[in-house]
N, C-alpha and C positions, 0 to 999 in steps of 0.2 A: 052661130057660124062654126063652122070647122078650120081649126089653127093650126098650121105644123109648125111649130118651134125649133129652131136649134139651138144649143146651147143653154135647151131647158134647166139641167141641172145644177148650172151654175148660179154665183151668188146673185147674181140680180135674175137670171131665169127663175128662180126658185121661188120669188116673190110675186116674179107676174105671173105666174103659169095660177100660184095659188088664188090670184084673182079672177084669171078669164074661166078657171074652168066652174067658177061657177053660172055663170051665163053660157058659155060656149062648150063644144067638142074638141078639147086639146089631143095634138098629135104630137110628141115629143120625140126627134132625134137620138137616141142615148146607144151606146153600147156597154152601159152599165147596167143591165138587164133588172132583175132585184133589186141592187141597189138604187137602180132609179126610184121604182114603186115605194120605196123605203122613204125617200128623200120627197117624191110629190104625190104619193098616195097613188091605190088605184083604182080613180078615177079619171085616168089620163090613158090614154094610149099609147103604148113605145111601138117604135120602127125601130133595127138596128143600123140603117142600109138604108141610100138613097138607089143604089146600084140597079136592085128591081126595079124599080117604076121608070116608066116609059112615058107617064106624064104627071099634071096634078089638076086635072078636070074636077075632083072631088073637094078641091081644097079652099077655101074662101080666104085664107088671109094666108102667110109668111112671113114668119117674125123670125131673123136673121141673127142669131146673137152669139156663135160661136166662134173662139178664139182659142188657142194658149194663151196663158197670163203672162203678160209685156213684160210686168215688173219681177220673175221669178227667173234667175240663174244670168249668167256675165253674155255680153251679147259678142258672141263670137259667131265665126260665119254658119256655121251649122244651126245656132240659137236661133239667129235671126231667117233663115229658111225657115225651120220650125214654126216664126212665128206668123210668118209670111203664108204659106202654106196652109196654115191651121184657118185661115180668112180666105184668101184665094180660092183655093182648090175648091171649096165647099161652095162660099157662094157664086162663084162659075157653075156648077152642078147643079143648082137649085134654078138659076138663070136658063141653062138651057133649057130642064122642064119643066118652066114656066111658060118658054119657047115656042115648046113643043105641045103646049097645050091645045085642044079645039077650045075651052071654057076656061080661059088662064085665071088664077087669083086677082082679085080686084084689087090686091094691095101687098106689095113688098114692105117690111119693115123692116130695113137692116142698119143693125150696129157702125158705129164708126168713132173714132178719137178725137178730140182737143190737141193731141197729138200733130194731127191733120196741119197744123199751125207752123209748126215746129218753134223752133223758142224765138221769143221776140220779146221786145224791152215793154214799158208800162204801158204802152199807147191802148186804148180798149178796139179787142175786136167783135165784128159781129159776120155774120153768114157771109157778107160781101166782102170779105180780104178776098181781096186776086195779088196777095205780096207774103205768100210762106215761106217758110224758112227750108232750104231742101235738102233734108235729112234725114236720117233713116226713119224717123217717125211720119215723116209726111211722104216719105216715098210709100210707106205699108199699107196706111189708112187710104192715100190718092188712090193706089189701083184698087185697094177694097172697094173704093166709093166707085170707080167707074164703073167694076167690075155688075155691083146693082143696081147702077142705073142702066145699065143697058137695059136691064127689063120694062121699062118704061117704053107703055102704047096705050093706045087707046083704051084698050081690057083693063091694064092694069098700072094702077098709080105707085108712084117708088116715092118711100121717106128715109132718109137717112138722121140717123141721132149722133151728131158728136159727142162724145160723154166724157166728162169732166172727173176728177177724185170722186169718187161715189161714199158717201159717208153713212155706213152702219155698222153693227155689231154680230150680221152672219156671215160678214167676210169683205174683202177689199184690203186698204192698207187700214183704217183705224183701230183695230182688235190687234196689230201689231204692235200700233203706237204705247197704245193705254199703259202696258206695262213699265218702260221705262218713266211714265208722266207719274203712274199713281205712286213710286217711291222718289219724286222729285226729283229724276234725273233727265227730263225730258227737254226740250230746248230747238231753236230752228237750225235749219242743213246751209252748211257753210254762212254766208253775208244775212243772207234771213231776205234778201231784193226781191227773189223770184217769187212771181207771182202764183196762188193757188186758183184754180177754177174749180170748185165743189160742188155738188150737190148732195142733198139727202136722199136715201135712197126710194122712202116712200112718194118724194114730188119726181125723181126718175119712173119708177112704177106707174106714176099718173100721168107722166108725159107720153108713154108710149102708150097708154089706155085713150089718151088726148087723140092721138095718132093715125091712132086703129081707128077711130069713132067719128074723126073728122072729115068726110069723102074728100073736101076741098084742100085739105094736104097736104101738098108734096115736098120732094126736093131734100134741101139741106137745111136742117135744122141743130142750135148748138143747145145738148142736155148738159147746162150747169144753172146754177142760180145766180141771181141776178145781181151778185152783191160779192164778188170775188176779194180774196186780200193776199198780204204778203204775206209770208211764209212765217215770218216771224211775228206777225197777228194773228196766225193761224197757231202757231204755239205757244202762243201767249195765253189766247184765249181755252185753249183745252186746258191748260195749265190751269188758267183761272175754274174753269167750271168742274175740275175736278180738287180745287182749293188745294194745289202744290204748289212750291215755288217754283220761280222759270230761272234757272241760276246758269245752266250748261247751254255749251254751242257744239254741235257735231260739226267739226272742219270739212272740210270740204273734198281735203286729200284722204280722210279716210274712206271716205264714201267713195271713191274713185278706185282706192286700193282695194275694195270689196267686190264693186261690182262692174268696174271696168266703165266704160261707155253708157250702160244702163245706167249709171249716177247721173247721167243730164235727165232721166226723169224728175227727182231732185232737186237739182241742182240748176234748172231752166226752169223756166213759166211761161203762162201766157195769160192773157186780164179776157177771158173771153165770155161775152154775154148773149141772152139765150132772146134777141131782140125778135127772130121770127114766130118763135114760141109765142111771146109774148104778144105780139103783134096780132097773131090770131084766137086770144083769147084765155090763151092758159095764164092762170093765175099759184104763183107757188105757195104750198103751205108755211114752208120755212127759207123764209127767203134770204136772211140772217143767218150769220156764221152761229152768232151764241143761242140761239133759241134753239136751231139746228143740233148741237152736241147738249144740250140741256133736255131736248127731249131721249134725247139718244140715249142719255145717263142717264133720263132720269131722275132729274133736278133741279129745281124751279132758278127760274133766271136769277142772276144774280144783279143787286143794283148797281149803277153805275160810279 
């Protein structure tokens, strides 16, 4: 098939692009010219510009994965257009020509948040909440999502992935953590209540290869594993699999004085499970928080 990507170059584009393209014709968004070919080889095709084209007759799939990073800089009103914008604007553009297609894509794949939830206490969610929280995170992620389902007709099928903390070591938040963990100073963000919704990044890569491959598809789907915790299990357990102690607490006011409003990334949760994924068959490799960062590190599970 022939894939146009956006958001190819980013940390999880960067992983699936290096899988489709060896079966498929990848087409990569980027205005990182060089740089792109650098980062996914050239055996990819760059576009700079959706601007030229007048439709996508030639395109067989649309994997939708462009954004600014949520959790970089204090969300002031300007940040938060940025980030609105950086999702928006794009996939309205790709929506129209899809539109405008005679031969439209058989399949939209576009990104979307856990965010989508906004914070809510332990109770477990799954694709059918109709009770979010309405907040800057589920205002961003809602018009995201309508925004690609409009493309939804008979031609062509719309999936969307909520996606959870994505856990790897070529980017997200974990290569942040590790440093303060590996000299023992790591610890959970304010009370430790708030729940984590994770996944790893290679059963993310295979959820959206799930995706691509499924015709029968669509809709909403939630990309975490099936097996969420709290915050403070979550730093527990890193803690343990990289054999430090877990002695400090980051409060909760410092995290606020840093980064403003963006600290209820943080500092809120949500217990959300990936029941339609599952439901249709995907089965995760690491479905478990400690197998999950053991492979990651690189260190055989530790006993109980």
């Amino acid at each position: 098939m022939k894939i146009l990507i956006t958001g190819g170059t980013g940390f999880i584009g960067r992983k699936l692009v290096a899988h489709l393209k060896v079966q498929h014709q990848v087409v990569v968004l980027s205005r990182q010219g060089s740089h792109a070919y650098q980062l996914l080889g050239h055996d990819v095709q760059l576009i700079d510009s959706l601007d030229r084209l007048d439709h996508l007759n030639d395109i067989d799939v649309v994997i939708n994965l462009a954004g600014e990073p949520i959790a970089q800089g204090r969300w002031n009103p300007v940040r938060k257009q940025q980030l609105c914008d950086s999702r928006w604007l794009l996939t309205e553009q790709l929506v129209d020509l899809i539109k405008l297609s005679t031969t439209p894509p058989k399949a939209l794949l576009s990104a979307s948040a856990i965010g989508w939830y906004g914070r809510q206490d332990d109770k477990p969610l799954d694709e059918g909440c109709d009770h979010p929280s309405l907040e800057f995170t589920h205002q961003l992620c809602n018009r995201w999502e309508s925004l690609a389902l409009a493309a939804s007709s008979e031609q062509t099928r719309v999936c969307i992935l909520r996606i959870g903390l994505v856990l790897g070591l070529d980017g997200g938040a974990l290569p942040k953590m590790l440093p303060p963990y590996r000299v023992g100073l790591g610890g959970p963000m304010g009370e430790g209540q708030q729940v984590v919704s994770w996944i790893h990044i290679q059963d993310l890569v295979r959820a959206w290869l799930f995706l691509l491959e499924h015709d029968d598809c669509q809709g909403i789907y939630n990309g975490t594993a099936p097996t969420p915790v709290s915050n403070r299990e979550f730093s527990q357990q890193l803690a343990k699999s990289l054999k430090r102690p877990h002695l400090m607490r980051i409060p909760a006011w410092s995290l606020q004085l840093m980064m403003g409003e963006a600290a209820d990334l943080l500092l809120t949760g949500q217990r959300v499970l990936p029941k339609r994924l599952q439901d249709a068959g995907f089965h995760f490799s690491f479905p478990a928080l400690p197998q999950a960062l053991c492979n990651l590190l690189e260190r055989p599970p530790s006993s109980p």
